[in-house]
C-alpha positions in Angstrom: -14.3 25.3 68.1 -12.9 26.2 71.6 -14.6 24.2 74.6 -15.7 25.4 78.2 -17.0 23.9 81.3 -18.0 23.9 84.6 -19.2 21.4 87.2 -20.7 21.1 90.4 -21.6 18.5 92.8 -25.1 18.9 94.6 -26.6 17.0 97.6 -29.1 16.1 95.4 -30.6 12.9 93.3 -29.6 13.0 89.4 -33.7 13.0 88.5 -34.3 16.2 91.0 -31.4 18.2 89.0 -32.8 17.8 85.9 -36.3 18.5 86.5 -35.1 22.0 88.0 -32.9 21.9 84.9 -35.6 21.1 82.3 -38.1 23.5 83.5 -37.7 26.7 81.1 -40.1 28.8 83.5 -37.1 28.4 85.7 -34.5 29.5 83.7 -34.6 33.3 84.1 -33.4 33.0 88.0 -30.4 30.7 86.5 -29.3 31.0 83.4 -26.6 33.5 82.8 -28.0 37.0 81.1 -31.1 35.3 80.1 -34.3 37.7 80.6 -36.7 36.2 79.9 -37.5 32.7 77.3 -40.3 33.7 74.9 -41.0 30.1 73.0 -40.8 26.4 73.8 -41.7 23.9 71.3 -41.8 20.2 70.2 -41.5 18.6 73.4 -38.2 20.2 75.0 -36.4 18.5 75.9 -36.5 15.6 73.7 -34.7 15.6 70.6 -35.8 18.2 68.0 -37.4 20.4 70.6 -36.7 24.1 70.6 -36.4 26.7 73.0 -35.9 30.6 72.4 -34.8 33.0 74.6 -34.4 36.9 75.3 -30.8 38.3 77.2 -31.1 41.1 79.2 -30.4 44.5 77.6 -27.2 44.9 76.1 -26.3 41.2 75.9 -26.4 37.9 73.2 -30.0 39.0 71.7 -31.8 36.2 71.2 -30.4 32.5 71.7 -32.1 29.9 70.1 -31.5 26.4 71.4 -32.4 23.1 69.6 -32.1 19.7 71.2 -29.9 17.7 69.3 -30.0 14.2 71.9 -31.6 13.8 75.6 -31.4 10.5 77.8 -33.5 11.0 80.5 -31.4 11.2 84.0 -28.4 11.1 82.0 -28.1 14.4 80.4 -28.6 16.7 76.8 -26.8 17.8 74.1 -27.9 20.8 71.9 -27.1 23.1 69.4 -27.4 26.4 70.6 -27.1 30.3 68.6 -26.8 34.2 68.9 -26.2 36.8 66.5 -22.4 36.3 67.3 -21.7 32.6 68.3 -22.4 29.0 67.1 -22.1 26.2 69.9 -23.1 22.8 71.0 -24.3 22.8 74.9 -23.7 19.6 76.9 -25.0 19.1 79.9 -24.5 15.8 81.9 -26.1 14.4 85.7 -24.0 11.7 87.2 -24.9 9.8 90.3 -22.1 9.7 92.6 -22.4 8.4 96.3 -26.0 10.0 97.0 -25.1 12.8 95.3 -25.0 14.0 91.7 -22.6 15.6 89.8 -23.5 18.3 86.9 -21.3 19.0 84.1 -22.0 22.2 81.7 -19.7 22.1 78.9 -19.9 24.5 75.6 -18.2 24.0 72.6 -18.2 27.1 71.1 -16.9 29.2 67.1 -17.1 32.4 67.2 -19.1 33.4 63.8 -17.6 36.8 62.5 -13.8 35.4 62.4 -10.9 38.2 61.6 -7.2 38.2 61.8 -7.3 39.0 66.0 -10.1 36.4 66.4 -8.2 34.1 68.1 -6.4 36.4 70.6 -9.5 38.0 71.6 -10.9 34.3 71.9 -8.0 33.2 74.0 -8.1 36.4 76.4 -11.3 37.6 76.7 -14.0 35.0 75.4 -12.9 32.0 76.9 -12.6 33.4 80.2 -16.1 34.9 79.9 -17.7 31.9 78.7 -16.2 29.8 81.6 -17.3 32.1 84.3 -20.8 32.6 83.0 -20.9 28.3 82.7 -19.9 28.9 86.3 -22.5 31.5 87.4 -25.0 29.4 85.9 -24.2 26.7 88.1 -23.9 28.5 91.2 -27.2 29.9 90.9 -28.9 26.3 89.4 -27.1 25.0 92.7 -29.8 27.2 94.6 -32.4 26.3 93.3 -32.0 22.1 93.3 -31.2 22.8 97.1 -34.7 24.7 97.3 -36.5 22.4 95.2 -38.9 19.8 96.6 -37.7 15.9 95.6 -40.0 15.5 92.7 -37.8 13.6 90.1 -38.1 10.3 89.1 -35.6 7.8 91.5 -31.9 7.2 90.0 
C-alpha cells in the first residue's frame, strides 16, 4: 500500500472542523469528484457506520466508506472502496494554539495490479491522489471558515 496526505491549519476550534467534516449533506461542495452521497447508515460516524457515495460522470463510480474507529474531536479512520482501489482514510483534528490542524491521509492498493502497476502508481496515481487530498482540504477550509461555531469546546 502507498500512502498520501495533506494538511491544513484552520482558525478554527478542533470540535467546529469536525462537525463541518461529519456532516455528509456537506460533502458534495468538498469532497473531491463526489456528486452526490446516496446512503448513510448505522450511526456515521461511529464505528461500523457506512456511507455511500456517487462521483461525478466519468470518475471512481461509487465509493463506499465504512468507519473502522472515531474518537470524537480527535479524528476517524475508515476503510474506504471503488471499483479500482482499496484504501484506509485517516483523518485527524489537532488543537494547536487556538487553532486546529487537519490531517487527511490515504493509504491506498491499487486492485487490478499488472507488471507497469507500479510505474503508473509512482507517476500518475500518487500525484493524483495527493492533489485531490489537497483540493479537498482547500475547499473543506471554506466551509469551517463559513460555518457558525457549533461544535462541542476542545
Amino acid at each position: 500500500m502507498r500512502t498520501v496526505k495533506a494538511t491544513i491549519q484552520l482558525a478554527a476550534r478542533a470540535s467546529d472542523a469536525e462537525a463541518v467534516w461529519y456532516d455528509t449533506a456537506r460533502w458534495p461542495v468538498f469532497v473531491d469528484g463526489l456528486d452526490h452521497v446516496t446512503d448513510v447508515a448505522g450511526g456515521w460516524p461511529a464505528a461500523g457506520g457506512t456511507v455511500t457515495w456517487e462521483s461525478h460522470h466519468g470518475g471512481r463510480g461509487e465509493v463506499r466508506e465504512r468507519s473502522i474507529a472515531y474518537e470524537p474531536r480527535r479524528g476517524q479512520e475508515s476503510a474506504v472502496e471503488d471499483p479500482e482501489v482499496r484504501s484506509i482514510q485517516r483523518i485527524s483534528f489537532v488543537p494547536r494554539d487556538g487553532k486546529v490542524v487537519v490531517t487527511l491521509e490515504l493509504e491506498y492498493e491499487i486492485k487490478e495490479r499488472g507488471v507497469f502497476t507500479p510505474v503508473v502508481d509512482l507517476l500518475f496515481v500518487r500525484s493524483a491522489q495527493t492533489a485531490s487530498l489537497r483540493r479537498t482540504l482547500d475547499r473543506f477550509a471554506v466551509l469551517v471558515a463559513a460555518a457558525p461555531a457549533v461544535g462541542a469546546p476542545d
